[in-house]
C-alpha positions as CSV (number, residue, x, y, z in Angstrom):
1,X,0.0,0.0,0.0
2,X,1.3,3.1,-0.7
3,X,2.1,5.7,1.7
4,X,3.0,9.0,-0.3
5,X,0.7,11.7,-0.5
6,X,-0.6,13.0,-3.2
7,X,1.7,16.1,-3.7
8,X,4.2,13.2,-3.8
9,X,2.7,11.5,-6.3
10,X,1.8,14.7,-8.4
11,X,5.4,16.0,-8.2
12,X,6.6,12.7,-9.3
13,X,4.4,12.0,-12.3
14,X,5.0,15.9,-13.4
15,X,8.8,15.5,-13.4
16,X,8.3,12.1,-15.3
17,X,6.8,14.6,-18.1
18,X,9.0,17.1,-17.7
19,X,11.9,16.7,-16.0
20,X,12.9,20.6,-15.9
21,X,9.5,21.3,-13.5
22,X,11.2,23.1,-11.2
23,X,8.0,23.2,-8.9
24,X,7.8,19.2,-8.8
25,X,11.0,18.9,-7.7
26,X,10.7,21.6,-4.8
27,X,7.1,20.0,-4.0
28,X,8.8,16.5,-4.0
29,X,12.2,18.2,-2.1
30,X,9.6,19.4,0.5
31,X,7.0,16.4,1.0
32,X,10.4,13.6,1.0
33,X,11.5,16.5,4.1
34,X,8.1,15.2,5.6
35,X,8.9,11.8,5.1
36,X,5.9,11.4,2.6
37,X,7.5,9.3,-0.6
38,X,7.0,6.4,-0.2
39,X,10.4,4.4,-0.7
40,X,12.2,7.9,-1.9
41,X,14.1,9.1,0.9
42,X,15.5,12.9,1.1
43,X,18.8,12.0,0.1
44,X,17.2,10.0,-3.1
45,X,15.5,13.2,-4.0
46,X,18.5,15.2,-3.6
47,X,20.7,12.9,-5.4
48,X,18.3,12.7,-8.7
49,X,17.5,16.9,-8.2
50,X,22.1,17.1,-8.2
51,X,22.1,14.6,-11.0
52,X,24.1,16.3,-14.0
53,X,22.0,16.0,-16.6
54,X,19.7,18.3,-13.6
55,X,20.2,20.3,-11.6
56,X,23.8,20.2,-10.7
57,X,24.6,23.9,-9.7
58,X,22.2,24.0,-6.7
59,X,24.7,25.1,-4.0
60,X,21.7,24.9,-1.9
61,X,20.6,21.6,-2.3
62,X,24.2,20.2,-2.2
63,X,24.6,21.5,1.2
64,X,21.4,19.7,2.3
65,X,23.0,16.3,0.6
66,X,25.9,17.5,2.5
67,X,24.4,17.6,6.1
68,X,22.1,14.6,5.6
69,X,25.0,12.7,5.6
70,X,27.0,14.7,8.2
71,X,24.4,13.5,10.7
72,X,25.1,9.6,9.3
73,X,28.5,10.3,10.1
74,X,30.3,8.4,7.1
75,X,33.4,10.8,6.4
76,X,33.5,8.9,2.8
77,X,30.5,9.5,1.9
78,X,30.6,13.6,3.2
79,X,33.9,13.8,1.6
80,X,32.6,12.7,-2.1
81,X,29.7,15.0,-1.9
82,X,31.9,17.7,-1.2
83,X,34.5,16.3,-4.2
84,X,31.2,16.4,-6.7
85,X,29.7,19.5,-5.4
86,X,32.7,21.8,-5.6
87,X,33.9,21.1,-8.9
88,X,30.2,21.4,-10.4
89,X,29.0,24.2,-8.3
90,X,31.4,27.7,-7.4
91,X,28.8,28.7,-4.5
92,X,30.1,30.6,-1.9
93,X,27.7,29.2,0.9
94,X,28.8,25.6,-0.3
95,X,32.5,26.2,0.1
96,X,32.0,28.2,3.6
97,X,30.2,25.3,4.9
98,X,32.8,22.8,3.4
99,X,35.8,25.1,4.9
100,X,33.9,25.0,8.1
101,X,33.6,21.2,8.3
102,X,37.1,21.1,7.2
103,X,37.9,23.0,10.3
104,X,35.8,21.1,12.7
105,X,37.2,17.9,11.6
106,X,40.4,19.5,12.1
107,X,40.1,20.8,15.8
108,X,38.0,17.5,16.5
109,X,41.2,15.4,15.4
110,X,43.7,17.8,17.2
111,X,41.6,17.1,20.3
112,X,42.4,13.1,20.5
């Protein structure tokens, strides 16, 4: 049984038609942040909004990727974000929060 809503399940089927609807995808950005997609999860969303062939330049968005997977705490995983994001996208806001996690991991290291 599905469990998405409907604004799920319209965002979807519009970005299946056109896959440049940037309303979909902020609709379907906001109701996976509600937990409300059925098996899509945030960082699914994120990862097929980032794709290169979409939306790849969204500083915004990689930051979100970015801190989803802060909290998971895999340092691979953060660090290859960071690797795709800054070489696609030149947004300040992206490389202050990447300097700042640089610098965290940096003092939290120094600290052992």
């Amino acid at each position: 049984e599905s469990t998405a809503s409907e604004l799920a399940k319209q965002a979807i089927l519009s970005i299946e038609e056109d896959k440049w609807d940037i309303e979909a995808w902020i609709s379907l950005i906001s109701e996976a942040q509600l937990e409300k997609t059925d098996a899509l999860s945030l960082k699914d969303v994120y990862c097929k909004f980032l794709s290169p062939d979409q939306f790849p330049m969204s500083g915004r968005h990689w930051k979100a990727l970015a801190q989803i997977e802060i909290e998971g705490e895999d340092p691979k995983v953060v660090d290859k974000i960071f690797e795709t994001a800054l070489i696609q996208c030149g947004n300040m806001e992206l490389w202050l929060f990447y300097l700042e996690k640089m610098k965290r991991s940096a003092l939290g290291s120094g600290s052992e």
